[in-house]
N, C-alpha and C positions, 0 to 999 in steps of 0.2 A: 541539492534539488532532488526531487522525485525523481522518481522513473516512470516510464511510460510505457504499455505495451503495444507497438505500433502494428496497422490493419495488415503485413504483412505474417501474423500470428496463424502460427498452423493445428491451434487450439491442441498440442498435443498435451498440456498439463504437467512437464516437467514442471516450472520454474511454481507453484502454487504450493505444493508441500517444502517447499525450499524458503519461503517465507517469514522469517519467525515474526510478524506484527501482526499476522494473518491480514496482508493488504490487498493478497493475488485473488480474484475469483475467476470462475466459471463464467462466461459470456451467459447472460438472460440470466442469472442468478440475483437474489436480494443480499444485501450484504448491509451489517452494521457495526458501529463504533467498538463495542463490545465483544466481537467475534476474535478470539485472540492479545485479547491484552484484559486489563485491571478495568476497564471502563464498566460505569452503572449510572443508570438514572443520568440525570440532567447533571452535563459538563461542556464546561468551555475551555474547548481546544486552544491551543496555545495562539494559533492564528489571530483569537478572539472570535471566532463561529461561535456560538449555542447550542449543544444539538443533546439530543437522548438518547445515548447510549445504547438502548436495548430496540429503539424503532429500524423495521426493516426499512431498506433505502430502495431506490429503484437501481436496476442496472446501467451502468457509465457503458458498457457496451452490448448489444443483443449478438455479435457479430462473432467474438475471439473474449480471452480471457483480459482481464480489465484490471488496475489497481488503482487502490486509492488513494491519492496524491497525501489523503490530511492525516495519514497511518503509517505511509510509506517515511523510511526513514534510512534508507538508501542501504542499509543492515549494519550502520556506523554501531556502535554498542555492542554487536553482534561479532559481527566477520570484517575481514579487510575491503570487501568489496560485495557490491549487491551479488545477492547470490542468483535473482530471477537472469541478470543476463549471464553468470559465469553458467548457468546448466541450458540459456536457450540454445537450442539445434539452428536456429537462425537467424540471431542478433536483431530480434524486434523487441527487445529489453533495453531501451536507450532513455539519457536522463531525459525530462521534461521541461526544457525551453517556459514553459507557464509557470511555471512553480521554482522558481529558484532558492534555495535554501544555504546558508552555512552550515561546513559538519558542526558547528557549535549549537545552530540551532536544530539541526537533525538530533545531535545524540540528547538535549533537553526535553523534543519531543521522543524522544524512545524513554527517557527515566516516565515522563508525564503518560505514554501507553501502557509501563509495566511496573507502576510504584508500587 
């Protein structure tokens, strides 16, 4: 499954350069498909969504830093373990309940962010 950054976030921006999918943002920030991985133009996420790559999105949160569930790939590919919660100062880097994924379908979606 994803992670989630919960409202108990003390925006201090560790866990966003710890990132390699580039899923972490900045609260009130635009954030797209494209921003850290191989993605361009019109693609369809492995979910089956549509989206374009390069369109800026609205912000998931104004409030604290945010990620994004359909990028997030929990750092399987990567590291042994999500790295947003191994550097959070206060454990608001927890999986997301919404989003449940297998690591089979995480590390599929990490080859499909960084082919």
């Amino acid at each position: 499954m994803a992670i989630i950054i919960t409202d108990e976030c003390i925006n201090c921006g560790a866990c966003e350069p710890e990132c390699p999918n580039n899923a972490i943002y900045e609260s009130a920030s635009d954030w797209r498909y494209k921003d850290g991985t191989t993605l361009k133009g019109t693609v369809v996420l492995p979910n089956g969504k549509t989206v374009d790559a390069d369109t800026d999105n609205e912000p998931i949160s104004d409030e604290y830093y945010f990620i994004v569930s359909d990028k997030c790939t929990e750092c399987k590919g990567f590291h042994d373990e999500p790295q947003c919660a191994a550097v959070c100062p206060v454990d608001c880097c927890v999986p997301d309940e919404k989003h449940i994924e297998t690591a089979e379908n995480l590390i599929s979606k990490k080859e499909f962010l960084h082919k």
